[in-house]
Every structure is written in structure tokens, then in C-alpha cells.
N, C-alpha and C positions, 0 to 999 in steps of 0.2 A: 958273455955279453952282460955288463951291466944294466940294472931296471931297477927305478924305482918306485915305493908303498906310498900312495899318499891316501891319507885316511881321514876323512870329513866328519865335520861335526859335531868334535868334543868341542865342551861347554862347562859352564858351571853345573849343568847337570849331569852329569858323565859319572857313572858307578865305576872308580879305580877298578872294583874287582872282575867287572866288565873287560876294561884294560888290559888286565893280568892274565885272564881266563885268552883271551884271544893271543895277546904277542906278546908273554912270558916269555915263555921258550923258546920263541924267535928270538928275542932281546938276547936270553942268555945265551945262544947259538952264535951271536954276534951281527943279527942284520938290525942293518940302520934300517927309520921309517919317518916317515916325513908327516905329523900333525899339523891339518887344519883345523883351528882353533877360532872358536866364536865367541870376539872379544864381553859382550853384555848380549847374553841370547834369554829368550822368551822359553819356558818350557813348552814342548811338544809332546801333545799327546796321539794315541794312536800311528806313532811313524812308520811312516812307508806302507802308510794304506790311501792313496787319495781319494778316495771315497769315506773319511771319515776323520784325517787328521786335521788339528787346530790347533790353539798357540794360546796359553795361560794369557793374563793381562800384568802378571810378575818378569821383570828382567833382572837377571844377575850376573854380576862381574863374576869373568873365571877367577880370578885370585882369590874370591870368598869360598871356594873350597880349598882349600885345604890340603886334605887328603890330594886329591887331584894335582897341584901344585909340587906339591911333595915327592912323588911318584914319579913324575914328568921330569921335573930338576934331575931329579938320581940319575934318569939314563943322559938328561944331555949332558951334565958331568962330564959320562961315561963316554960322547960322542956319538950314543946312535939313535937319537931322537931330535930331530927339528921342527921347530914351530915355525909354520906360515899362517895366514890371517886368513878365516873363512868367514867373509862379511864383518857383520858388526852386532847386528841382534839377528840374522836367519830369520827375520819376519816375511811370511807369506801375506797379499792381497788378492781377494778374488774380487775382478768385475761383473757385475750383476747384468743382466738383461734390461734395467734400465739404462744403463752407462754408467750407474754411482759404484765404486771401489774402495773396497771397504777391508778392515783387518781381519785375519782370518784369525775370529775368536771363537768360541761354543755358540755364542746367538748365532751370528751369522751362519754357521753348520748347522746348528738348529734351522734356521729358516728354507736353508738349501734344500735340506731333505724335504721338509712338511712342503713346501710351495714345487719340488721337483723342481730346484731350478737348471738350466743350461748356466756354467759362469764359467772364465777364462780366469786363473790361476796364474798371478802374478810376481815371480820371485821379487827377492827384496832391492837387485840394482839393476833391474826393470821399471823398479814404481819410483825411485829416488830420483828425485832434481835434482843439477850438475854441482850445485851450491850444497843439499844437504848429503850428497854421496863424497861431497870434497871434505866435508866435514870429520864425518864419522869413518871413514877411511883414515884419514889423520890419526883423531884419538881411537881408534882401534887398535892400528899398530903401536901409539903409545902404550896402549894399554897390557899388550902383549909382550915388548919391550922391556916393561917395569916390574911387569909377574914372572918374568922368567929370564931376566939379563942377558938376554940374548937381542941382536939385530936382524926383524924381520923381514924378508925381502922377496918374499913369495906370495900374492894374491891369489885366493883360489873363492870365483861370486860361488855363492849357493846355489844350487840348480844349475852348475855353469852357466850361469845366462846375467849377461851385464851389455848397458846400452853403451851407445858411443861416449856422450858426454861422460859417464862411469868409468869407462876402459882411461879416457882422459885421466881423471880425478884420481886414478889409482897411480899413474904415470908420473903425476905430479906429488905423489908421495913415497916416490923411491923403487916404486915394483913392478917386480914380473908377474904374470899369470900362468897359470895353468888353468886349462877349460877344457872341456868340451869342444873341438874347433869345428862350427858348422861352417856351411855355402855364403852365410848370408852377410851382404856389405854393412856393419854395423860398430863400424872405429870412426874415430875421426880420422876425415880425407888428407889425406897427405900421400906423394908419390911413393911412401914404403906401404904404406896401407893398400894404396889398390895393385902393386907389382906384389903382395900377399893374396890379393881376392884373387887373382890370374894364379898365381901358382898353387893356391890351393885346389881352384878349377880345376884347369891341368891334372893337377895329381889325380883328384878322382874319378881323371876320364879314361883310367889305366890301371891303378890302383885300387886295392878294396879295402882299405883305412884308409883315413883321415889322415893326411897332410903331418907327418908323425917328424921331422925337424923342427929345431928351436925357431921361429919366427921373431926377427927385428922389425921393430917399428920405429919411428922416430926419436921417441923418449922409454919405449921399454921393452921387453920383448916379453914372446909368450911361448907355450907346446902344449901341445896335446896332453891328455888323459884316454885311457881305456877302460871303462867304466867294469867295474867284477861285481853286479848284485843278484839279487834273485831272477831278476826280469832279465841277464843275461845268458848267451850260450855260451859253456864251457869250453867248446872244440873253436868257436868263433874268437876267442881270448888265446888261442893256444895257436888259432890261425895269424892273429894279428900279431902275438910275437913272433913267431917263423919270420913275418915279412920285413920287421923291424931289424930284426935279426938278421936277415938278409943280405939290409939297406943299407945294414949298420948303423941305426937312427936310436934316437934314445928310448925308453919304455916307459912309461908310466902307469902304476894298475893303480887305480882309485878305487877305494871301498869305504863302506862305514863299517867302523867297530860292531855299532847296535846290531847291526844286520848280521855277519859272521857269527854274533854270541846267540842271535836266540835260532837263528837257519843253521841245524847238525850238519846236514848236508852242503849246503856254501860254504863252512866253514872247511869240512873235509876237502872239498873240490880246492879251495883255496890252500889248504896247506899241500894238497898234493902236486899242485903248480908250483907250489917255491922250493919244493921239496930237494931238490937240486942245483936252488938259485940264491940260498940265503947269503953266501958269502961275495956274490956279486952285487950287491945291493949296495945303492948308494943314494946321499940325499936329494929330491928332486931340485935344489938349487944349484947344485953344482952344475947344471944341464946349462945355467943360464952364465957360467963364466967363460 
């Protein structure tokens, strides 16, 4: 059965040797792996603790590394690394208990703690207006286009969480998605859009994954992800292939690099899932031909 790696989150801040340490030796084994890439991202400090991470007030182009650039080119040369577009800068906002929403910087986490607030955590094509989500979706994938001569054609929001007018805006610039696929009605309405909300229903009123076929929309289509991080069960990832596998439906395991290089243990659980599977691997765009 083929499945494929999609890996979130590489940045202008991305330690190559990070890279190397986690899928060297996948690479040189031969499996492809699918990079989402965040065209002008903010650095992140504290990741994957939400109770503590925040976002510098610095944003940088991935092409000003370098190093990064360099590394990433060699394998797609080689045909087994592809870049997709993950947002545009990966900015979080939280909304306060008064209603003001605001950029998740140090003050703001400062204030969170000292004042104990409640706040709701807003990914980045959650808080975007359909105007500046149509924007930066644009030059994003310019941007990723021009640093690594490739044509990008795969959308992956940060948090998988993007609103309707966003799912639009991405549509309108050539792409598919991969997300997270919840219950909830949140595309624009059009007769493929809700004959999708019904058979997603459906599926999970029998099934125990997520709606795991490529979904057509009117202007793009999408599929699932199966998320592999700390906060997930390893037998629950090993269930959802079986069923996939089954169904004969495609796979998708989503991870971040960061998370596998510094969790010994994720990282082992992870290589011992592909440990039988690297030559089946293939890139998550092809899902969408």
C-alpha cells in the first residue's frame, strides 16, 4: 500500500542538521517525503508546549537560509522531496476575555500568565480576511516557486484550521489541501461542498477515521492527514492504517521534524512504523492526480 510523509513546519528557521538527523537515512533508503514549507514565518519559541509558546516580532524568507535551500534542492533533484506551502508566516492570535485579538508575542504571554487569563488560540487562516488570505497565499507560493524551482500545488493551513473564505482563496490560487478533515460546514457552499459535509457524516457514523478519500470541490480538492505526534496513540496510527489499508484509500502521516529530533521515543515509534513501508512511499500530490 502506498502512504505518504508530510512534514510541517520547515521555515527559514529550520536547523538542516535537524533534517538530516531525522530523514537521512530515509532519503538515502529511497523514500520520498512531502515538505510543508512556511513561506516568511516568525520564529517560534517554546514549540509544542501551549501553555508557553510565542512568536519573535522577526519574519524571514525561507530562501535566506541557505544552508536550508541547499539541502532541500539536493533531494528534489534526486526526486524525493516535495515542497507544499504551509501558510505564509504560521502567525498565531489569541482572543482575550475582552474580545480584543491580538499577536501571539512575549507581552501578550506575559500578560496571559500574570493576569491567569482564559483566551481562545487562533491559527493564522482562522484570523485572515478573504482579501489578505487571497494575498499572501499568492506570494507564498511565489515565494516557494522561485526558492526551489519547483510548482507548488499542495496547501497544508497551519493547525489544519482554515475558514471558508481561506479554503476559497487558496482555490483560487491553483491548490489542493491536505488538513485535518473535521464535521464541521466550513467551505464555501456549493452542491460538492455539502454532498462532502453528508459523506463525511456518513463515513463517521461507521467508520473510526476520518473520511480518508481525496475530496472534490468545485475548484480544488482535498484529503486527510493522520496526525503522528507526541499527544498521539501509536496503536491508534497503526489502526487507522489497517483501515486505510483495507479501503484501499490513501495515507497520509503528518509530523514535524522538530518534534521527532528532540522526542527519542516518537522518533523510534516513527521509524519503526515505516520500517517496512519506505519503499512504498510516495508524494502526497500525487493523491490529488
Amino acid at each position: 500500500m502506498n502512504y505518504s510523509i508530510r512534514d510541517d513546519d520547515v521555515s527559514y528557521w529550520t536547523d538542516v542538521a535537524q533534517l538530516e538527523s531525522v530523514y537521512g537515512q530515509l532519503l538515502k533508503e529511497g523514500a520520498k517525503i512531502s515538505f510543508a514549507v512556511v513561506p516568511f514565518a516568525y520564529q517560534v519559541f517554546n514549540n509544542g508546549d501551549w501553555d508557553a509558546f510565542y512568536f519573535g516580532n522577526e519574519r524571514k524568507y525561507v530562501y535566506e537560509n541557505k544552508a536550508l535551500v541547499t539541502w532541500l534542492l539536493f533531494w528534489i533533484e534526486k526526486g524525493q522531496i516535495e515542497i507544499m506551502q504551509h501558510g505564509f508566516d504560521h502567525a498565531y492570535y489569541v482572543a482575550l476575555p475582552d474580545g480584543a485579538v491580538r499577536f501571539l508575542d512575549i507581552s501578550i504571554r506575559e500578560t496571559i500568565h500574570k493576569e491567569k487569563l482564559l483566551v481562545r488560540y487562533i491559527p493564522e487562516f482562522l484570523h485572515k480576511e478573504f482579501v489578505v488570505a487571497r494575498e499572501d497565499i499568492a506570494l507564498g507560493k511565489k515565494i516557494l516557486e522561485d526558492a526551489f524551482k519547483v510548482t507548488a500545488s499542495v496547501f497544508v493551513p497551519p493547525s489544519n484550521s482554515i475558514s471558508a473564505s481561506s479554503a476559497r482563496a487558496l482555490a483560487m490560487a491553483g491548490l489542493n489541501m491536505s488538513g485535518m478533515i473535521g464535521l464541521n460546514f466550513n467551505r464555501p457552499f456549493s452542491f460538492s461542498a455539502l454532498k462532502n459535509y453528508v459523506t463525511k457524516i456518513v463515513w463517521r457514523l461507521y467508520n473510526a477515521i476520518p473520511y480518508p478519500f481525496v475530496m472534490r470541490y468545485s475548484a480544488h480538492k482535498e484529503l486527510a492527514a493522520f496526525s503522528f505526534t507526541s499527544a498521539d496513540r501509536t496503536d491508534a496510527l497503526h489502526a487507522a492504517y489497517a483501515i486505510a489499508a483495507h479501503k484501499n484509500a490513501p495515507f497520509v502521516l503528518a509530523v514535524h521534524y522538530w518534534e521527532l529530533f528532540e522526542n527519542e521515543a516518537l522518533r523510534n515509534a516513527f521509524n519503526a512504523f515505516l520500517s517496512d513501508k519506505q519503499r512504498n512511499s510516495i508524494f502526497l500530490s500525487e493523491y490529488f492526480k
